[in-house]
TORKOL-4160 file (C-alpha; in steps of 0.2 Angstrom, whole numbers, padded with zeros to 4 digits, m for minus):
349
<pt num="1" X="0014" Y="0107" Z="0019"/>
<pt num="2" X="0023" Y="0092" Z="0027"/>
<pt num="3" X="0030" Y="0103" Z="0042"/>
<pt num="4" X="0012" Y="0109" Z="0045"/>
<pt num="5" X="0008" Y="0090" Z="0045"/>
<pt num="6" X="0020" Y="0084" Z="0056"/>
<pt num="7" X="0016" Y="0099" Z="0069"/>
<pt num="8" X="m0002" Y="0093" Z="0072"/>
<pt num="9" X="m0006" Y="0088" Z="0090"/>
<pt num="10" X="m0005" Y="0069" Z="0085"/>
<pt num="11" X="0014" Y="0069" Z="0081"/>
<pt num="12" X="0017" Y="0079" Z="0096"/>
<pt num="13" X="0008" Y="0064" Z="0106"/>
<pt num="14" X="m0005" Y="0077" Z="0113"/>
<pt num="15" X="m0021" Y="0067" Z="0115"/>
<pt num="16" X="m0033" Y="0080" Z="0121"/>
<pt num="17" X="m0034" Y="0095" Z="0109"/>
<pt num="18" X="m0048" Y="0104" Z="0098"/>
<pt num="19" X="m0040" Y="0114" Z="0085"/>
<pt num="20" X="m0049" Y="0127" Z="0075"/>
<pt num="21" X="m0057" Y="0117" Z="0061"/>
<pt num="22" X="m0047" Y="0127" Z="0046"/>
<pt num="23" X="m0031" Y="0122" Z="0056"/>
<pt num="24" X="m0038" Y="0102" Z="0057"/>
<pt num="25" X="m0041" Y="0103" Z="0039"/>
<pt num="26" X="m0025" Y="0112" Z="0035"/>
<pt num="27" X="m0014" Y="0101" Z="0047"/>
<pt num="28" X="m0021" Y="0083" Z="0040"/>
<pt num="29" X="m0020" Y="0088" Z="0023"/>
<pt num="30" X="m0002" Y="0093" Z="0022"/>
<pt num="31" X="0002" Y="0075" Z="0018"/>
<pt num="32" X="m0002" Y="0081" Z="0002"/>
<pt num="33" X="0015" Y="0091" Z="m0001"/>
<pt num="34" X="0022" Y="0073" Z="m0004"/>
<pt num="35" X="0010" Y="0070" Z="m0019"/>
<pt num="36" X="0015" Y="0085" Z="m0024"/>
<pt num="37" X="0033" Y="0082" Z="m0024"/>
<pt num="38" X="0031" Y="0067" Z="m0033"/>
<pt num="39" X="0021" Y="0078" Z="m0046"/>
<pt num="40" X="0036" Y="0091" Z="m0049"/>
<pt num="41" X="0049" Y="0077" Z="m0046"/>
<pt num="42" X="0040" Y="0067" Z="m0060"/>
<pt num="43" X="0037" Y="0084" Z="m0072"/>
<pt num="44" X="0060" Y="0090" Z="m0067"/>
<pt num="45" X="0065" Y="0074" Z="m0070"/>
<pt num="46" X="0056" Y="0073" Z="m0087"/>
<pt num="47" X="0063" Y="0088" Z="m0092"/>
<pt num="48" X="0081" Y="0085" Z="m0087"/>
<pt num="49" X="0079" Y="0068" Z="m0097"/>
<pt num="50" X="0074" Y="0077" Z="m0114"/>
<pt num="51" X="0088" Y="0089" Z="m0113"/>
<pt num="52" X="0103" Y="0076" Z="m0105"/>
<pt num="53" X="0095" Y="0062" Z="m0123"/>
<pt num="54" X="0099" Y="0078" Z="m0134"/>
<pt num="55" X="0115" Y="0084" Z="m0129"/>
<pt num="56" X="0124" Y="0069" Z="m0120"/>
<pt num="57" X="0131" Y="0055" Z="m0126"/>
<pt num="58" X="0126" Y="0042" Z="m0112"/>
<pt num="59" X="0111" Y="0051" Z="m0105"/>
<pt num="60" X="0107" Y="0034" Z="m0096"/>
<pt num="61" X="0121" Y="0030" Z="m0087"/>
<pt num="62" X="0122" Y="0049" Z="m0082"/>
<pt num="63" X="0106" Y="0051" Z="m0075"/>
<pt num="64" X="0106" Y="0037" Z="m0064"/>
<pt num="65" X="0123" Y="0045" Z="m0059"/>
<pt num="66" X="0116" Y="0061" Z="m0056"/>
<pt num="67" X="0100" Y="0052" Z="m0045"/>
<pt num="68" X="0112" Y="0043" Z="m0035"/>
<pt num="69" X="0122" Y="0060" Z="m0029"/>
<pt num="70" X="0107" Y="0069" Z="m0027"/>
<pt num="71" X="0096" Y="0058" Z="m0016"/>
<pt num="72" X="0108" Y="0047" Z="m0009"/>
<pt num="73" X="0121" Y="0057" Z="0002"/>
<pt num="74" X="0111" Y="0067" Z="0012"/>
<pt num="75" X="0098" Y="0051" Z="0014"/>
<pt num="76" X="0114" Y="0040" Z="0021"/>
<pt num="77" X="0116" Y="0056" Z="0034"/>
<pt num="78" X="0098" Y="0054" Z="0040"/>
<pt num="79" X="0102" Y="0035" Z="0043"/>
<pt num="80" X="0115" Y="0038" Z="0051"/>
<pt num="81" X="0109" Y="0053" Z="0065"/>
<pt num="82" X="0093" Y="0044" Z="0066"/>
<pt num="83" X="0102" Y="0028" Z="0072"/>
<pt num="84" X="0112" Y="0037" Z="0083"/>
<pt num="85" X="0100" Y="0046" Z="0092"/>
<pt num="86" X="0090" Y="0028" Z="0092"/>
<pt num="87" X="0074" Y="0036" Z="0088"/>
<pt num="88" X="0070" Y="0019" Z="0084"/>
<pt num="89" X="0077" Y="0002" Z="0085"/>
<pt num="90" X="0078" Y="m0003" Z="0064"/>
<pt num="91" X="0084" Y="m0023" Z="0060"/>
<pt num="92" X="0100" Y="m0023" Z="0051"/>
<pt num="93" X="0092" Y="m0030" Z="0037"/>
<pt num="94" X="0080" Y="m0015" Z="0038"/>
<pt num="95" X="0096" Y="m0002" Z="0039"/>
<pt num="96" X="0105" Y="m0013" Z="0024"/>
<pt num="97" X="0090" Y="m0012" Z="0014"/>
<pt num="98" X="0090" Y="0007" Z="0017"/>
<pt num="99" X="0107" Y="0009" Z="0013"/>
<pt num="100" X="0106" Y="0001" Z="m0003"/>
<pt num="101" X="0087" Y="0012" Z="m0007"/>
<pt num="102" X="0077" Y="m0005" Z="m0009"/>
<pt num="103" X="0065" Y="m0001" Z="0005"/>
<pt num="104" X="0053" Y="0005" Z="m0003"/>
<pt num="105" X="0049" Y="m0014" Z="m0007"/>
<pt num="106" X="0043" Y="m0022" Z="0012"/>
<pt num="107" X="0032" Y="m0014" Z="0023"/>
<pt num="108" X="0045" Y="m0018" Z="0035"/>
<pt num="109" X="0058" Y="m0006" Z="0030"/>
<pt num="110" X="0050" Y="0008" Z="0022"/>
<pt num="111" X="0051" Y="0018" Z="0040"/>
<pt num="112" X="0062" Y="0011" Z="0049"/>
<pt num="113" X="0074" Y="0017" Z="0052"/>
<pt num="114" X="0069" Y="0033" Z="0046"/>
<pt num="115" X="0052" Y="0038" Z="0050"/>
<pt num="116" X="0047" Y="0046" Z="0033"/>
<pt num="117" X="0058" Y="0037" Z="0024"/>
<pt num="118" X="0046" Y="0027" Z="0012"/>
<pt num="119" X="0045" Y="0043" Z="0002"/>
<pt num="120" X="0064" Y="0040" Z="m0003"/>
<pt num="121" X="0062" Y="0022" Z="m0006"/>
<pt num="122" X="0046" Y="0025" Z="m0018"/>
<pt num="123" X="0055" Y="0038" Z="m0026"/>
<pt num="124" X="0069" Y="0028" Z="m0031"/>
<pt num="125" X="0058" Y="0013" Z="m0037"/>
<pt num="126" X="0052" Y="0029" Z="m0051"/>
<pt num="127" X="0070" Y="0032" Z="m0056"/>
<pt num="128" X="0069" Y="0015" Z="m0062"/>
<pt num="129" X="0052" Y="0014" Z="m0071"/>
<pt num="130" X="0055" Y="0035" Z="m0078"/>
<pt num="131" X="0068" Y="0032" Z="m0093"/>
<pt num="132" X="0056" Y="0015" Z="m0099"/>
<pt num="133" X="0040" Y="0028" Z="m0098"/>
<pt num="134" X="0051" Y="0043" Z="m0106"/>
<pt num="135" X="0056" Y="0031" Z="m0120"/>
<pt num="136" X="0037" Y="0025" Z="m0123"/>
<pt num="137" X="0025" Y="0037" Z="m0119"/>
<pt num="138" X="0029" Y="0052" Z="m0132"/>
<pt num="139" X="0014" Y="0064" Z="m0132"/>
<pt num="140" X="0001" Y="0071" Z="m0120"/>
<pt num="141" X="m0013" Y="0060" Z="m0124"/>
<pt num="142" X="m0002" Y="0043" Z="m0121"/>
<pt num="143" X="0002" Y="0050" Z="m0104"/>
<pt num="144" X="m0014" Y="0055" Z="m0100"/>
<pt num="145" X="m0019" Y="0035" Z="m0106"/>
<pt num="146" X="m0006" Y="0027" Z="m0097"/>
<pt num="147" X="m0012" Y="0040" Z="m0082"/>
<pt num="148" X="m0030" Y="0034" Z="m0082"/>
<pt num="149" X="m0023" Y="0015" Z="m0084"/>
<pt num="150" X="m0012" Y="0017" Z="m0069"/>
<pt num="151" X="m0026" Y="0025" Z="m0059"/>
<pt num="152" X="m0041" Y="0009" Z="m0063"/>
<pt num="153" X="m0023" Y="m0004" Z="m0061"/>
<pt num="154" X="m0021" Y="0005" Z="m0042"/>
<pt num="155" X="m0038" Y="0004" Z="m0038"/>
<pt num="156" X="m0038" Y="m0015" Z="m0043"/>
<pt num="157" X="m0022" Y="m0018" Z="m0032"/>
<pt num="158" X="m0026" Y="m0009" Z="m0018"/>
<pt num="159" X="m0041" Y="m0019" Z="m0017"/>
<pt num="160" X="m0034" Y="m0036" Z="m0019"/>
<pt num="161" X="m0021" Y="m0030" Z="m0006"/>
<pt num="162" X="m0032" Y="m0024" Z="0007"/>
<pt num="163" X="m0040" Y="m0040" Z="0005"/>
<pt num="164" X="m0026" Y="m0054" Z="0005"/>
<pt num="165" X="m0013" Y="m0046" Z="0016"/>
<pt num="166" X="0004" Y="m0055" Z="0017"/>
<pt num="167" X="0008" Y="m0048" Z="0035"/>
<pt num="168" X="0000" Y="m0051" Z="0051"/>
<pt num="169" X="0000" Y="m0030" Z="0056"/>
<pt num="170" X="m0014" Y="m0024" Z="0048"/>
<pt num="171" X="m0010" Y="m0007" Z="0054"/>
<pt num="172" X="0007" Y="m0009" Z="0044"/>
<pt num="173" X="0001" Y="m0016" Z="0031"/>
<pt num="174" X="m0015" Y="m0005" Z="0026"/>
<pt num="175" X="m0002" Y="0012" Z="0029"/>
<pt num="176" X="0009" Y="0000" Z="0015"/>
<pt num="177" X="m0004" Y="m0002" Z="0003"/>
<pt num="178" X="m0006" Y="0018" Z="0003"/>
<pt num="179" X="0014" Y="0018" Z="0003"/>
<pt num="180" X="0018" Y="0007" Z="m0011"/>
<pt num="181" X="0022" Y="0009" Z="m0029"/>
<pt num="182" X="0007" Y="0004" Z="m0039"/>
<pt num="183" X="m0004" Y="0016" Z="m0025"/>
<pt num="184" X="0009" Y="0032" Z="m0032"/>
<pt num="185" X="0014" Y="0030" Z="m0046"/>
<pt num="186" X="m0002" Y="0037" Z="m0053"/>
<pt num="187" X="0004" Y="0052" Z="m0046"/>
<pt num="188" X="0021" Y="0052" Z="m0054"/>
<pt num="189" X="0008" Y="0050" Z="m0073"/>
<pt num="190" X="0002" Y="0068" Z="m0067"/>
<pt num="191" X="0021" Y="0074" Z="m0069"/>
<pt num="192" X="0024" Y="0065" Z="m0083"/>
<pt num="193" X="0008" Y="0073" Z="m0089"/>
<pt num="194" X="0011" Y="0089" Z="m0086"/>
<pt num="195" X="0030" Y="0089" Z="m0096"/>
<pt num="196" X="0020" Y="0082" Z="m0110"/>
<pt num="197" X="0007" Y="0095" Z="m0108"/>
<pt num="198" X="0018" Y="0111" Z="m0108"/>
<pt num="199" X="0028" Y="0106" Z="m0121"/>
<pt num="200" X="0012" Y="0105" Z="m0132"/>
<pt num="201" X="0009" Y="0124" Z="m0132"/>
<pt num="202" X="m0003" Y="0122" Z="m0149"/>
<pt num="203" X="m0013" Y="0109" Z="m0143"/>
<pt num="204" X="m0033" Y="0111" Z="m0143"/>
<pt num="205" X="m0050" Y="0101" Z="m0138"/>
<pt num="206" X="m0050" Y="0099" Z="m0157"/>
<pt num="207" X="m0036" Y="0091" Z="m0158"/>
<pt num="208" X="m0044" Y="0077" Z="m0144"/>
<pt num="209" X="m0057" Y="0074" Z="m0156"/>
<pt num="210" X="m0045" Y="0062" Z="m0166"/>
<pt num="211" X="m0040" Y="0054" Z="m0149"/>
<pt num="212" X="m0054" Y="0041" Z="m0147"/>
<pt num="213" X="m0043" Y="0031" Z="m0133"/>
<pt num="214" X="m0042" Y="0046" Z="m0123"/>
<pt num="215" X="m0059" Y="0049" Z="m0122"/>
<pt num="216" X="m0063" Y="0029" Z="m0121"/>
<pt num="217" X="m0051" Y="0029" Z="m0105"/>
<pt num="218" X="m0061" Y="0044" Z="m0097"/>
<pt num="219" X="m0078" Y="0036" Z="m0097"/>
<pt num="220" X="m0072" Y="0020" Z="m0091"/>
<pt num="221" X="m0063" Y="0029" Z="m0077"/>
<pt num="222" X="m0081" Y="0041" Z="m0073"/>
<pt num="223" X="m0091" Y="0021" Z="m0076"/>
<pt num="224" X="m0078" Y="0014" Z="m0063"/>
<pt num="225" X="m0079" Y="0028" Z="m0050"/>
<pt num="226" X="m0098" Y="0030" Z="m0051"/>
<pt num="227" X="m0100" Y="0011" Z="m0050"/>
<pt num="228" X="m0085" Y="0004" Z="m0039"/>
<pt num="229" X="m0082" Y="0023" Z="m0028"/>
<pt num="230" X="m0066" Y="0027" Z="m0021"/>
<pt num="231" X="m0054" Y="0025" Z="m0039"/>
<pt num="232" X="m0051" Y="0043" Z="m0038"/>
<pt num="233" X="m0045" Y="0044" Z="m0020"/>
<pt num="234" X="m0042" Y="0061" Z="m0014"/>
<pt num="235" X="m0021" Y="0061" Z="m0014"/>
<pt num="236" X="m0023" Y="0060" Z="m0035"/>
<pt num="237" X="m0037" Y="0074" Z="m0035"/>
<pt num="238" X="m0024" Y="0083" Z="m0025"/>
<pt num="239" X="m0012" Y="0078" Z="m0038"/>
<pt num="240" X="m0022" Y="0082" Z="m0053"/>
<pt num="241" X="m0024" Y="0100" Z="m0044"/>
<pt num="242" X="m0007" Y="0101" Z="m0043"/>
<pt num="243" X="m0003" Y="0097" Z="m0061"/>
<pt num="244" X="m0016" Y="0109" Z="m0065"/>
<pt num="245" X="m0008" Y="0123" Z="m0053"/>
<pt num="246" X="0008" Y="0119" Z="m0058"/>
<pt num="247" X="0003" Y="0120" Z="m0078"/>
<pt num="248" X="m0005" Y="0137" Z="m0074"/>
<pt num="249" X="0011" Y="0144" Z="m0068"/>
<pt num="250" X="0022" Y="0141" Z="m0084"/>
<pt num="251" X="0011" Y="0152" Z="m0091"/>
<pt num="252" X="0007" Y="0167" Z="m0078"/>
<pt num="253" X="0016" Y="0171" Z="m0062"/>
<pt num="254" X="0006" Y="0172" Z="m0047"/>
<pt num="255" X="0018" Y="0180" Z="m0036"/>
<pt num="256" X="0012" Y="0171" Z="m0019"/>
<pt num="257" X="0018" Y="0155" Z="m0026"/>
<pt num="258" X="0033" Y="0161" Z="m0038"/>
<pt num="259" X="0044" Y="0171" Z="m0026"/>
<pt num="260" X="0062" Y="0171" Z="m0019"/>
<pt num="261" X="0057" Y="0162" Z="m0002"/>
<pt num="262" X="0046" Y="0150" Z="m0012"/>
<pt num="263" X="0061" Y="0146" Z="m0023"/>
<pt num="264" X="0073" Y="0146" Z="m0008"/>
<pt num="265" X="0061" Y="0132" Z="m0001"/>
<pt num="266" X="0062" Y="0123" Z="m0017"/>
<pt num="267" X="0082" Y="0120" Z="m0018"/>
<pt num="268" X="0082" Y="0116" Z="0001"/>
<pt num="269" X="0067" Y="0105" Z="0001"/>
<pt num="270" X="0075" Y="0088" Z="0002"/>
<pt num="271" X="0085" Y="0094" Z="0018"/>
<pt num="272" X="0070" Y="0101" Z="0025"/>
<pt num="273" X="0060" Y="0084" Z="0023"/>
<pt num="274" X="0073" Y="0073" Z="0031"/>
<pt num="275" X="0079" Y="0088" Z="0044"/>
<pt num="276" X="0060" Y="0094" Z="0049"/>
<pt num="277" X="0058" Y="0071" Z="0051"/>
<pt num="278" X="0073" Y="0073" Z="0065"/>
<pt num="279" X="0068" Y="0087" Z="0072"/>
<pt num="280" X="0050" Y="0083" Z="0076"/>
<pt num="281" X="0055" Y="0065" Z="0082"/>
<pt num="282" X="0070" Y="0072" Z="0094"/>
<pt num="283" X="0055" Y="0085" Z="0102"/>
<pt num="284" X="0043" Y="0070" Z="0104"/>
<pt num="285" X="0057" Y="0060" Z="0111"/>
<pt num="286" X="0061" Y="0073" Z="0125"/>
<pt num="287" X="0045" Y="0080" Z="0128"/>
<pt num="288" X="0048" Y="0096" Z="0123"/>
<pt num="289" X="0031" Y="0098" Z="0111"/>
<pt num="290" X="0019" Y="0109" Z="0121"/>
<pt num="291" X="0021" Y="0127" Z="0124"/>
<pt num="292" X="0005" Y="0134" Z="0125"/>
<pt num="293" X="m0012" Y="0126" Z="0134"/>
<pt num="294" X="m0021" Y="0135" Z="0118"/>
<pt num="295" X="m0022" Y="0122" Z="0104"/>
<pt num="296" X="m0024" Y="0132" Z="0089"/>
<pt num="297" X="m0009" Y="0144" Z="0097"/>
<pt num="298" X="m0002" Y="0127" Z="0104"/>
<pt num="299" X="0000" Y="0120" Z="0087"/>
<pt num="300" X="0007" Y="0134" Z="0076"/>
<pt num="301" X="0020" Y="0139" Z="0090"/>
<pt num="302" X="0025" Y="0122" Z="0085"/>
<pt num="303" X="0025" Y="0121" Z="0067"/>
<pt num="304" X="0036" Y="0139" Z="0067"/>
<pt num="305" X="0047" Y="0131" Z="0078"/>
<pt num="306" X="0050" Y="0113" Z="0068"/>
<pt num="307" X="0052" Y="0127" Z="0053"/>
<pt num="308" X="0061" Y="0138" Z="0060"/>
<pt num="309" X="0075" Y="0122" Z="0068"/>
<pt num="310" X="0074" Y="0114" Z="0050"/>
<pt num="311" X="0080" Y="0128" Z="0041"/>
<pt num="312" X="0094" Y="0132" Z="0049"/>
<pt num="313" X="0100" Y="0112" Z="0048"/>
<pt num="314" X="0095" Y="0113" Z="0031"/>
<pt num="315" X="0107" Y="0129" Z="0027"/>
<pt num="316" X="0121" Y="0118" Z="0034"/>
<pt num="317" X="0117" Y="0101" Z="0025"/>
<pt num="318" X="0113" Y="0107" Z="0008"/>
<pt num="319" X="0128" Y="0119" Z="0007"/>
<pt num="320" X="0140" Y="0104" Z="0016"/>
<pt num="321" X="0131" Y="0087" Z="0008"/>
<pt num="322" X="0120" Y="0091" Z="m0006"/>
<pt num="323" X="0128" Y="0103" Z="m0018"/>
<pt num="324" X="0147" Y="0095" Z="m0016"/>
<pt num="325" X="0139" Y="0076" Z="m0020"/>
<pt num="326" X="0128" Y="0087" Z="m0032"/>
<pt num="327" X="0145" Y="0093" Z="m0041"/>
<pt num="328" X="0155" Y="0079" Z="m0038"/>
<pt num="329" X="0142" Y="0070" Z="m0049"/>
<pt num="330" X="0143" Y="0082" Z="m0062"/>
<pt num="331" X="0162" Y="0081" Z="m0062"/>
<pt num="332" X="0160" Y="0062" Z="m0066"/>
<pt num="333" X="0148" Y="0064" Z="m0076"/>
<pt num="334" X="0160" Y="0077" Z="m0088"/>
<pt num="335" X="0174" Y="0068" Z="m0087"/>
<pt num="336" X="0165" Y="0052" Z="m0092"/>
<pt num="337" X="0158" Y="0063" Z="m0108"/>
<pt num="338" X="0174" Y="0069" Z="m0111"/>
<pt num="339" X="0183" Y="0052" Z="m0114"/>
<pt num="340" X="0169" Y="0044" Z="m0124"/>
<pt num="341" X="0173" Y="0061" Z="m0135"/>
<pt num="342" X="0193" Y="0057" Z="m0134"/>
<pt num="343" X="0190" Y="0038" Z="m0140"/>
<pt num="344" X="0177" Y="0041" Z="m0153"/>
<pt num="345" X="0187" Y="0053" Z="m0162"/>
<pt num="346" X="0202" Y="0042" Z="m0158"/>
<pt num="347" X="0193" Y="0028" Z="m0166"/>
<pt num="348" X="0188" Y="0038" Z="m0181"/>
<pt num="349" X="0204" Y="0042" Z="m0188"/>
């Protein structure tokens, strides 16, 4: 979805075009497939956090050693290729603050110096926040609560920031507001949402009946959107969709989305996002994004091509950088479960 994105005319800097209207509609929604990575990163990492409290002995410190090894190795190679093939010109204090994953935190770093990036940086600041919501919220109905809270809190900050901004680009700062934590984090809720919701296999609409919060929640939410508009924005009805797709699939296989190249997608994705970013910026860079004066032909001659280039990077990072730091995480990780064994059992003899 993001590919697709990233392949309309606009990101090649093609000012005159006309695309077919189902291709307009596809290609500047495709944004979307970052909600819905949120979502199933959310909803993954809650499951992982269940099992890992269950069966390890310091689930905590493991699972922010497994998120370090899986986001930040291949992260730290997009730095690095971006910098060198100066696709942009980043501060130092820009590239430090990517380095150390806090750029999710200034307007000023979230892109730069990798054009994308934010989604990394936002992603991290969720690590944080996950195990305080795992520990709190213990049912489907609290999450849908904390859900709905989250959504009338965003709407409340986006406004205030839309309106006060800190910064004199009001270009930056407006694609900030949308690129900030307290804009996504309802997003991350549907996932969190979702876990709850699968695991509860017996629940009913009877069983709401005793959950007057719930219901007290929804009609403020339905008062504020009819009265205030715009609290449901359309990146959290994409998200709510999302969960409800996703929800339907743990209980029936719809074979277009639940196939062997959909899955093949899935375990590279991460490359591909970071790739496909590299990819499209080096063809804008060298003017190599035109290759047919039809638009609509124009425009998915493109997107095949930025696939077609990403996958094949993709093969070679996630086989050379992802899955070694994947497993070498692990590998810490059991070894640091096995010596807590060895001194508790030396300490109770």
């Amino acid at each position: 979805m993001v590919i697709l994105h990233h392949s309309h005319p606009y990101f090649a800097g093609l000012t005159r075009y006309r695309l077919p209207l189902f291709l307009e509609v596809i290609s500047k929604n495709g944004d979307k497939g970052v909600t819905l990575f949120f979502v199933l990163s959310a909803y993954t990492l809650s499951v992982s956090l269940a099992n890992k409290t269950a069966n390890e002995k310091n689930p905590l410190r493991n699972y922010f050693t497994r998120r370090f090894f899986r986001i930040a190795p291949m992260y730290y190679l997009a730095i690095c290729l971006f910098l060198l093939c100066a696709i942009r010109s980043p501060t130092p204090v820009s590239v430090a603050a990517n380095f150390l994953l806090i750029h999710g935190s200034s307007p000023y770093w979230t892109n730069s110096p990798v054009p994308g990036g934010w989604t990394v940086g936002i992603e991290v600041i969720f690590y944080l926040l996950l195990p305080l919501i795992f520990l709190k919220i213990k049912d489907a109905a609290s999450a849908l609560n904390l859900f709905i809270v989250l959504l009338l809190v965003a709407k409340l900050a986006s406004s205030l920031l839309f309106k006060h901004p800190v910064i004199a680009d009001h270009n930056l700062w407006g694609l900030f507001v949308y690129e900030n934590i307290m804009s996504q984090l309802p997003v991350f809720l549907v996932g969190v949402c979702l876990f709850h919701f699968t695991g509860e296999p017996q629940m009913t609409l009877a069983s709401w009946k005793s959950k007057p919060l719930s219901l007290a929640l929804l009609a403020i939410l339905a008062l504020a959107q009819l009265l205030a508009g715009s609290v449901v924005k359309d990146f959290y009805i994409f998200a709510i969709a999302f969960g409800i797709l996703a929800y339907t699939l743990s209980r029936i296989k719809i074979i277009v989305l639940v196939n062997d190249f959909m899955v093949w997608v899935g375990r590279h994705s991460y490359s591909l996002y970071l790739v496909h970013l590299l990819v499209a910026n080096l063809l804008l860079k060298y003017q190599l994004t035109r290759y047919s004066s039809d638009p609509g032909t124009d425009y998915l001659l493109r997107a095949g091509l930025l696939f077609s280039l990403s996958c094949g990077i993709s093969l070679f990072t996630y086989k050379y950088i992802e899955a070694p730091f994947m497993a070498l995480g692990k590998r810490l990780i059991l070894r640091s479960e096995h010596r807590n064994t060895y001194v508790h059992a030396i300490k109770s003899i």
